[in-house]
C-alpha positions in Angstrom: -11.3 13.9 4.4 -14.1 15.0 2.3 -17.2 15.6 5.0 -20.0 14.5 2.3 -18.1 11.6 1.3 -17.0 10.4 4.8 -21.3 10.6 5.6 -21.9 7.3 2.8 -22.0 4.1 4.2 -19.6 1.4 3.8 -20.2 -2.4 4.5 -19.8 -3.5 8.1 -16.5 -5.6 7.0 -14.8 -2.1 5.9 -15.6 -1.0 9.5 -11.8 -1.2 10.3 -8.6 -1.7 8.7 -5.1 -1.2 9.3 -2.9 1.2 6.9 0.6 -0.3 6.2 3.6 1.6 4.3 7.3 1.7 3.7 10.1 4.3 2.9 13.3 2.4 1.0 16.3 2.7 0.1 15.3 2.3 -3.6 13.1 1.1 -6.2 14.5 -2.1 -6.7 12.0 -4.5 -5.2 15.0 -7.3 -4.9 17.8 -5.0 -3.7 16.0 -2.0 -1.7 16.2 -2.2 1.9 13.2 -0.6 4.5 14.6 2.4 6.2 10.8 3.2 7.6 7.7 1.4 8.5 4.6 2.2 9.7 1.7 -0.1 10.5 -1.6 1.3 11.9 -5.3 1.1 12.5 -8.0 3.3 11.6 -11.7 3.1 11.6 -14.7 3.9 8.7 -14.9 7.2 10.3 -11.5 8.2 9.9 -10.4 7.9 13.4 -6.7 6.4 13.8 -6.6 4.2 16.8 -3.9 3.9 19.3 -2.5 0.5 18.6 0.0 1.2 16.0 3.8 1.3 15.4 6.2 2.9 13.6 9.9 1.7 12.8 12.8 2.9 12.1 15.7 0.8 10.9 19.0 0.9 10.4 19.0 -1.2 6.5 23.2 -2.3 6.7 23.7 -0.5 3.6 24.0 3.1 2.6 21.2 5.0 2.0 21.4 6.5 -1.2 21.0 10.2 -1.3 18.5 10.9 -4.2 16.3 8.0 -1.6 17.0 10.2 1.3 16.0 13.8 -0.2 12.4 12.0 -1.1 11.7 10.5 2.4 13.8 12.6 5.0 16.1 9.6 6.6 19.7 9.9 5.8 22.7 7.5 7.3 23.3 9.7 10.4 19.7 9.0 11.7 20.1 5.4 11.4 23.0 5.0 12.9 21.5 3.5 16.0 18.2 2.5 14.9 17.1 -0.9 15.3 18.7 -2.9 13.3 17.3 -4.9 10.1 16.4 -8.3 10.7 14.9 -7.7 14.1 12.6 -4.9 12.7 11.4 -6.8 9.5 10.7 -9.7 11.9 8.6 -7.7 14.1 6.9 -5.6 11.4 6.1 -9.5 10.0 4.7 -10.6 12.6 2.7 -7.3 13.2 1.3 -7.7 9.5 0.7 -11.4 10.1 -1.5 -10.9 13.7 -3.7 -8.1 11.8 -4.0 -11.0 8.9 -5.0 -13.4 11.7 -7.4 -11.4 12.9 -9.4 -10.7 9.5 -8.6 -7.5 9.4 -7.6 -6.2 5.7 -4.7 -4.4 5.4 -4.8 -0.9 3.1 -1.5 -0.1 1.2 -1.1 2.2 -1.5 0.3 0.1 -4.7 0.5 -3.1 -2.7 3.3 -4.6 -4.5 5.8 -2.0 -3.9 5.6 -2.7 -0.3 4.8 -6.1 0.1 7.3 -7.4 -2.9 10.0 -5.5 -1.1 9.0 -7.2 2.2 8.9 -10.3 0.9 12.8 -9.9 -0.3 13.6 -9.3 2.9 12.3 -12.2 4.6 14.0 -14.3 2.4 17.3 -12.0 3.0 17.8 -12.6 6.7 15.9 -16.2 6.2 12.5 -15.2 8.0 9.2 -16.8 7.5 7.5 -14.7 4.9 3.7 -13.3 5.5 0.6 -15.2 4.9 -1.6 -13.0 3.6 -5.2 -12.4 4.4 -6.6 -9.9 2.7 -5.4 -6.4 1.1 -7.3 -3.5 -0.2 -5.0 -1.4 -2.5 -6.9 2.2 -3.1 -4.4 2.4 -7.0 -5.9 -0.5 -8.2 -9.3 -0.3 -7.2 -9.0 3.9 -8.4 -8.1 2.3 -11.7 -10.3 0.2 -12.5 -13.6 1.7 -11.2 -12.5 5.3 -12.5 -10.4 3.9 -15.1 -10.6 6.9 -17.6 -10.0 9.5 -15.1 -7.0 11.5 -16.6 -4.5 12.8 -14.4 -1.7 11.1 -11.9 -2.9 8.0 -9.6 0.0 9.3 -6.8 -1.1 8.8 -3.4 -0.9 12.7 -3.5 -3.0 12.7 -6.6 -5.5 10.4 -4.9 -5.6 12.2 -1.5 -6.3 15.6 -3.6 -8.7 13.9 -5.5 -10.6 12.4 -3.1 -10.2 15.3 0.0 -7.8 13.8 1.9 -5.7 15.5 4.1 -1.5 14.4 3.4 0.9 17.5 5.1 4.2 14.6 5.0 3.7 12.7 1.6 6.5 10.2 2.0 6.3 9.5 5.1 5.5 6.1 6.3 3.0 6.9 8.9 1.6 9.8 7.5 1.6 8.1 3.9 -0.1 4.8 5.4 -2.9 6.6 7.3 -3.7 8.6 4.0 -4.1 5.6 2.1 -6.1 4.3 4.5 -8.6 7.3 4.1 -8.4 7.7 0.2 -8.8 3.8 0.5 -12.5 4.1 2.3 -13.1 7.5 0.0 -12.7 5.5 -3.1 -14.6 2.4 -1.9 -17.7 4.8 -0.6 -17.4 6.4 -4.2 -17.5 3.1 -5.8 -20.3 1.5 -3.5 -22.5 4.7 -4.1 -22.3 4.4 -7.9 -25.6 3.5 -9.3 -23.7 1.4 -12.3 -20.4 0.6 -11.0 -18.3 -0.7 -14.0 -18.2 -3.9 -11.9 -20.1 -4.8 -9.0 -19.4 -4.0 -5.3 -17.8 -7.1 -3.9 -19.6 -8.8 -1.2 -16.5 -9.8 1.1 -13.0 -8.4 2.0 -12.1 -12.0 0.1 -14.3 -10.9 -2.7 -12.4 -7.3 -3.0 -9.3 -9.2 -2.2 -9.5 -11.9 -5.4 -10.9 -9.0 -7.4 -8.3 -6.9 -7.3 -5.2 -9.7 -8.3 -7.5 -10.1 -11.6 -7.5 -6.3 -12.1 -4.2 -5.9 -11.5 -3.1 -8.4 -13.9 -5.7 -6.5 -16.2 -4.0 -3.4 -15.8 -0.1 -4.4 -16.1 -1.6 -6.1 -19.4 -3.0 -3.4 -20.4 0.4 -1.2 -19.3 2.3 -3.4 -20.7 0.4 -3.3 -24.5 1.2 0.1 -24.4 4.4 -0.3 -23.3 5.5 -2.2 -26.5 4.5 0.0 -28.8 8.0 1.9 -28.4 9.9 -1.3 -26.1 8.8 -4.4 -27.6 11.2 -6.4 -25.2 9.7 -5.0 -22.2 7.8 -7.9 -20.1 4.9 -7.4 -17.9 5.8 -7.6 -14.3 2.3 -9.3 -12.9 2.0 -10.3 -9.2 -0.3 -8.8 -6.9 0.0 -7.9 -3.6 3.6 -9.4 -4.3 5.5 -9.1 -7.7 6.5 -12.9 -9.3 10.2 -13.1 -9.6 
């Protein structure tokens, strides 16, 4: 992490939070299974703490190979991995006792994860999460540097913001990155004299703030959009897409 950055202070409700993030089988947020999941804990100061998991799991379908070469997993290394619905229930109910606790959950472009989540409750017919609160580091990048030019990757962000990613595309390294660009981006946007909108006051605050900006930004995505599509339809939801 950035050492000067890491030194600003940060509300006593952003003392902790746990990092959550998924490799797929696609890009399909109905159809793509999790092959990966990680789901871990790390503090203000950077440390990661020991409580976290990782999964592996087997999806029941192929894994395509253009998915594989981007996140390492191919059919042979699933072949006796834990197998789907018993992994998404546990990684639910992992997500659902950090919820239950109050303690907000970072994930890198929120929907991705959580959309593709959600499907998969509803595939094997499990209870889906009940969310508490979720800081997603794109979102709140793009709207308090919103003219920043440039790619808003989690590997753009973690080089933006001196963050440390050696395995991009990895669950566990990917979630703990976002974790760390998530608390770099929040001390950048506490420290600002005249933020373009003001620090929230609560992880509910930062929460309800965000599913207005992201609706601002898919709006705003989606203007441009139709300039050369004018049949494509904003996809709003945040931290889980509407059907």
């Amino acid at each position: 992490m950035n050492t000067e950055n890491s030194k600003l202070s940060l509300p006593t409700w952003l003392e902790k939070v746990a990092v959550f993030d998924t490799e797929t089988t696609g890009l399909n947020l109905k159809q793509s299974r999790i092959v990966t999941a990680a789901l871990h804990l790390v503090t203000a100061d950077g440390e990661v703490l020991p409580d976290g998991k990782d999964w592996l799991i087997n999806p029941g379908i192929p894994i395509p190979p253009e998915s594989s070469q981007v996140h390492g997993v191919y059919d042979k290394d699933v072949v006796n991995a834990q197998d789907a619905k018993s992994a998404i229930a546990e990684l639910i109910s992992a997500l659902q006792q950090v919820f239950d606790q109050g303690i907000p959950v970072v994930a890198y472009n929120a929907p991705y994860d959580f959309t593709i989540l959600h499907n998969e409750a509803l595939r094997y017919e499990l209870q889906p999460l009940r969310f508490g609160t979720v800081i997603d580091p794109l979102v709140i990048d793009k709207t308090v540097d919103k003219y920043r030019k440039g790619k808003r990757t989690l590997t753009s962000a973690a080089e933006r913001y001196g963050v440390s990613l050696e395995n991009a595309h990895t669950a566990a390294d990917d979630a703990i990155a976002a974790g760390h660009v998530g608390f770099a981006i929040l001390r950048y946007f506490h420290a600002q004299e005249k933020p373009v909108v003001p620090f929230p006051n609560s992880a509910q605050e930062l929460h309800e703030l965000q599913v207005k900006w992201a609706d601002e930004i898919e709006a705003s995505y989606a203007q441009w959009r139709q300039q050369e599509r004018p049949d494509y339809v904003p996809q709003f939801g945040w931290p889980v897409r509407q059907s």
